[in-house]
N, C-alpha and C positions, 0 to 999 in steps of 0.2 A: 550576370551574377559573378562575381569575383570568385577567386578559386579558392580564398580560405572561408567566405561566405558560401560556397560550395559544401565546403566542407563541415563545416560548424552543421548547417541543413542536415545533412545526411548520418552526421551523429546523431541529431536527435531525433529524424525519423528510426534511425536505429535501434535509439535506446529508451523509443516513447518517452521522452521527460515531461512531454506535456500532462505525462499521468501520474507524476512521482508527487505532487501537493500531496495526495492523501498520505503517503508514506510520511513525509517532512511534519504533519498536524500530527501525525499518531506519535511521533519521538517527542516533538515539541511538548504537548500535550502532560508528557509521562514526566520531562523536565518542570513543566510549572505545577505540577501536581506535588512531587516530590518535592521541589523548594514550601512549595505552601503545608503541605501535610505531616511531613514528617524529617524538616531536614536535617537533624540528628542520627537519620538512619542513612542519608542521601549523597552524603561526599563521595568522590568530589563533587556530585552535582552541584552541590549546594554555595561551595564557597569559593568556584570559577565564576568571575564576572558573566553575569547574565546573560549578553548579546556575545558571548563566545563559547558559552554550552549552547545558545541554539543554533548558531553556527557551525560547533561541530556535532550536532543533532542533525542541521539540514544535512551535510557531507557524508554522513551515516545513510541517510536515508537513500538520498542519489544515487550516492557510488554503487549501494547494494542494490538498487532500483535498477539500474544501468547496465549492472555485472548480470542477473540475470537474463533481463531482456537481450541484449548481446548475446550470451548463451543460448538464450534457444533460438537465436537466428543463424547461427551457429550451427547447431545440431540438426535444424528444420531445413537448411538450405535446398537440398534435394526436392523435401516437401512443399518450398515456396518457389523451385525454379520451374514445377510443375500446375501449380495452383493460387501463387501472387507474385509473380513476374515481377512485379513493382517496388517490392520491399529490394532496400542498397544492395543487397551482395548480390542477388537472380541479376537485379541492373546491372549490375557491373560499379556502382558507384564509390561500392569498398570492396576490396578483397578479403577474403575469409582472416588471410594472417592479419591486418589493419584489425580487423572486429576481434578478434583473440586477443590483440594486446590493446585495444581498447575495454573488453572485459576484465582480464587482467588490473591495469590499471585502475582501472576502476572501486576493482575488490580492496585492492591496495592500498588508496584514496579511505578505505569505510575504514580497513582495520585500524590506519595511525588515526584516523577521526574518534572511532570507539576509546586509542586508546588513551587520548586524554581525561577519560571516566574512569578510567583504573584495568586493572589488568582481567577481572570476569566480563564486563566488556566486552574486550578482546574475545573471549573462548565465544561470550552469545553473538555475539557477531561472527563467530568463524562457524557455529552450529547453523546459522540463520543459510550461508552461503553455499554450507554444506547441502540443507537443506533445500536448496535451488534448483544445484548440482542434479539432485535425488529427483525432485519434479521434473526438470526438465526433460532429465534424461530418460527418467523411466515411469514416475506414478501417472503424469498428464496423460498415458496411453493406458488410465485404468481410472475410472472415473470417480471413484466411490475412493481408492485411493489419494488422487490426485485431490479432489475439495478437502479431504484432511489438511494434504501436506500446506495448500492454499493456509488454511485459519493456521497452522503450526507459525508457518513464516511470517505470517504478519505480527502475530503473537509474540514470537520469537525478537521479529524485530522494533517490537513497542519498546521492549524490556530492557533492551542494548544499554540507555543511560541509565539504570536503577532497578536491579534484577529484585531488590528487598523493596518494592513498592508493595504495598500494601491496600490499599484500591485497586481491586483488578477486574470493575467492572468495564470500565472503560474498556479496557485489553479484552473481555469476552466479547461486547458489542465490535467492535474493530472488525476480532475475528468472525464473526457471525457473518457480518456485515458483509466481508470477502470471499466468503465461502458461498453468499447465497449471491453475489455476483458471479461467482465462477464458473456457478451451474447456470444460473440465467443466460450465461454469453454463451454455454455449451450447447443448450437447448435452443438460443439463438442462429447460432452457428452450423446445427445441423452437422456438428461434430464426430465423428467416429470414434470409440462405439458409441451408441445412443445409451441414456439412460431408461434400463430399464425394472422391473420390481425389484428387482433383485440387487440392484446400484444403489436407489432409494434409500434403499432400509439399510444398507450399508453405510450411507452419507450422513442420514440420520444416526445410525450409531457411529459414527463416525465425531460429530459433532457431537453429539451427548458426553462420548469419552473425553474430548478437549475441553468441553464445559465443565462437566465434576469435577476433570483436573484442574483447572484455573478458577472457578469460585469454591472449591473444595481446601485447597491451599489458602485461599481467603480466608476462609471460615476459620481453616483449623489453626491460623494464625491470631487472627484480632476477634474472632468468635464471633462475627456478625457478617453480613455484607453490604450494612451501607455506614457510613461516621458518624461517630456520636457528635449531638447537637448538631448536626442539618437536619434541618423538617423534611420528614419522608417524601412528603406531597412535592418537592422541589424533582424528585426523582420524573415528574412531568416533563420539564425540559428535555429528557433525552428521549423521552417515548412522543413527541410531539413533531421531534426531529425524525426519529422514526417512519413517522407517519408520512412526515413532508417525505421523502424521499420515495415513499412506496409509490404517493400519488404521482410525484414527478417522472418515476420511471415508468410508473403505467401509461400516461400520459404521453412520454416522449417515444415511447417502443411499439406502442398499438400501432397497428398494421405497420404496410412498408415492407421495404427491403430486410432479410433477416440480417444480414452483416451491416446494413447501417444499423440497424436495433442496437445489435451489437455493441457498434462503437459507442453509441450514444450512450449503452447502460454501465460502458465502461467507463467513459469520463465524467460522468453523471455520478457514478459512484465513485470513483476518484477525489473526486471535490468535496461530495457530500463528506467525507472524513475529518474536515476541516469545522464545517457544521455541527457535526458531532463533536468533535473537540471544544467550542465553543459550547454548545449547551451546556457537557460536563461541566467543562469550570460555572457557569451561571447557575449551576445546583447545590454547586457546592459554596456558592455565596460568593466567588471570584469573581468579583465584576467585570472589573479594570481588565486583566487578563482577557478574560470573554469576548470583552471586547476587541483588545488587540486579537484574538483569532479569529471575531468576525469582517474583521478588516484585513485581514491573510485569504480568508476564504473566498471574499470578493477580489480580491486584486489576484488571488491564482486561479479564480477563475475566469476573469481580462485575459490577463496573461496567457494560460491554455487556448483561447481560441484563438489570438495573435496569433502563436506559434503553431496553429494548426492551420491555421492559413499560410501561413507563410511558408510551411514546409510543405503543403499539400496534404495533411492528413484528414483535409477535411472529406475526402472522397472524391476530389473533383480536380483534375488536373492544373498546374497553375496558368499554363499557355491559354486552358480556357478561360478562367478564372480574370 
């Protein structure tokens, strides 16, 4: 293997990209919603040529995908030179400073991407990072904390192109979505501390409070939560998507190893955001779109297992492989 093919590898084992689809469908997603719903409220979303808001949607998504992940490998080095020998910096593949001003950069890369959206952009994009900072550092070692800060960031970073959207079920689903990924992979993982009653009911209120706040702002804005003239019943699509994922994750997690569970319900869930974004738009009568996101959701999820093979994240060394 060539030494900047070396290299390239070891970034993205670094910075999991194979997992950043779901991030890139959720900004996308908030771009063609905005163009379609209401883009009198949506500049600049609205009158940047189209394949260069989702371009710099995808670069949003990435860079902030990449800034944290790098960060907590970062922060965890200790904890993974004793317990995943294998991740780049325990190997020796990066050194700590390389992964700092790859994080760095990184963050860097989202802010000037935000800030072609205008300058609040900018600040949700610096809250999203911030918010990172805050999980990695400190709520992930408090579990009931940590699943908040999860659906906060995701949320957080739906909104980066169009804070004044107005549909913000999409954006609770996302975050839902993430948060009950976060504690599946915890439970998976056999995680310290474990979750117990008392995390629970914390998590759950935890999520209630994110909820009221993001369909409550709905509400007290356009006085409803779903669009006038879509037929309710269209609201199927996303509970169908729903479903698909439940079974799929039951499916793929049952018995087995707990950390391959894990990864599985983490790329699994990854992808499925893409899904979701698709259905949205076919609810809301977006066909065309729908479509283009269901052909993003198949080719990034090619794509994800290419690149999990190829850098070895599939669990299985590549010399054996």
């Amino acid at each position: 293997m060539s030494h900047v093919l070396l290299r390239a590898v070891t970034a993205i084992q670094l910075t999991r990209l194979t997992l950043a689809f779901g991030a890139i469908s959720d900004i996308w997603l908030v771009i063609l919603l905005s163009r379609a719903l209401q883009p009198e409220l949506a500049e600049p979303v609205t009158i940047t040529w189209l394949p260069m808001s989702l371009l710099m949607g995808a670069v949003i998504a990435i860079g902030l995908y990449a800034h944290g992940t790098a960060l907590n490998d970062i922060l965890d080095v200790r904890h993974d030179t004793a317990f995943s020998p294998d991740r780049p910096i325990p190997a020796g593949r990066i050194r700590v400073g390389q992964a700092a001003v790859l994080a760095v950069g990184s963050l860097i890369l989202s802010i000037l991407a935000a800030a072609s959206f205008g300058v609040w952009p900018v600040c949700v994009a610096l809250l999203a990072a911030t918010s990172l900072l805050f999980f990695n550092a400190v709520s992930k070692y408090i579990p009931a904390i940590g699943l908040m800060t999860v659906g906060f960031i995701h949320a957080t970073t739906m909104l980066i192109p169009n804070l004044r959207l107005e549909f913000l079920l999409p954006v609770w689903l996302s975050m839902t979505h993430a948060m009950l990924i976060a504690a599946f992979v915890h439970v998976l993982e056999d995680k310290r501390p474990r979750f117990r009653a008392r995390a629970v009911v914390a998590s759950i209120a935890g999520w209630a409070l994110l909820s009221g706040g993001i369909l409550g702002w709905m509400w007290w804005r356009v006085g409803g939560l779903w669009p006038s003239g879509v037929p309710l019943w269209n609201v199927g699509y996303p509970v169908i998507a729903v479903l698909g994922f439940a079974v799929i994750a039951r499916w793929k997690t049952r018995g087995g190893n707990g950390l391959v569970a894990a990864e599985k319900a983490r790329r699994y869930g990854a992808m499925w955001q893409s899904l979701y974004a698709a259905a949205w738009l076919a609810a809301l009568q977006l066909h065309v779109e729908a479509l283009w996101m269901s052909v993003f959701a198949v080719s990034g999820f090619t794509v994800m297992t290419i690149l999990r093979e190829i850098t070895g994240l599939s669990g299985r060394p590549i010399a054996y492989r």
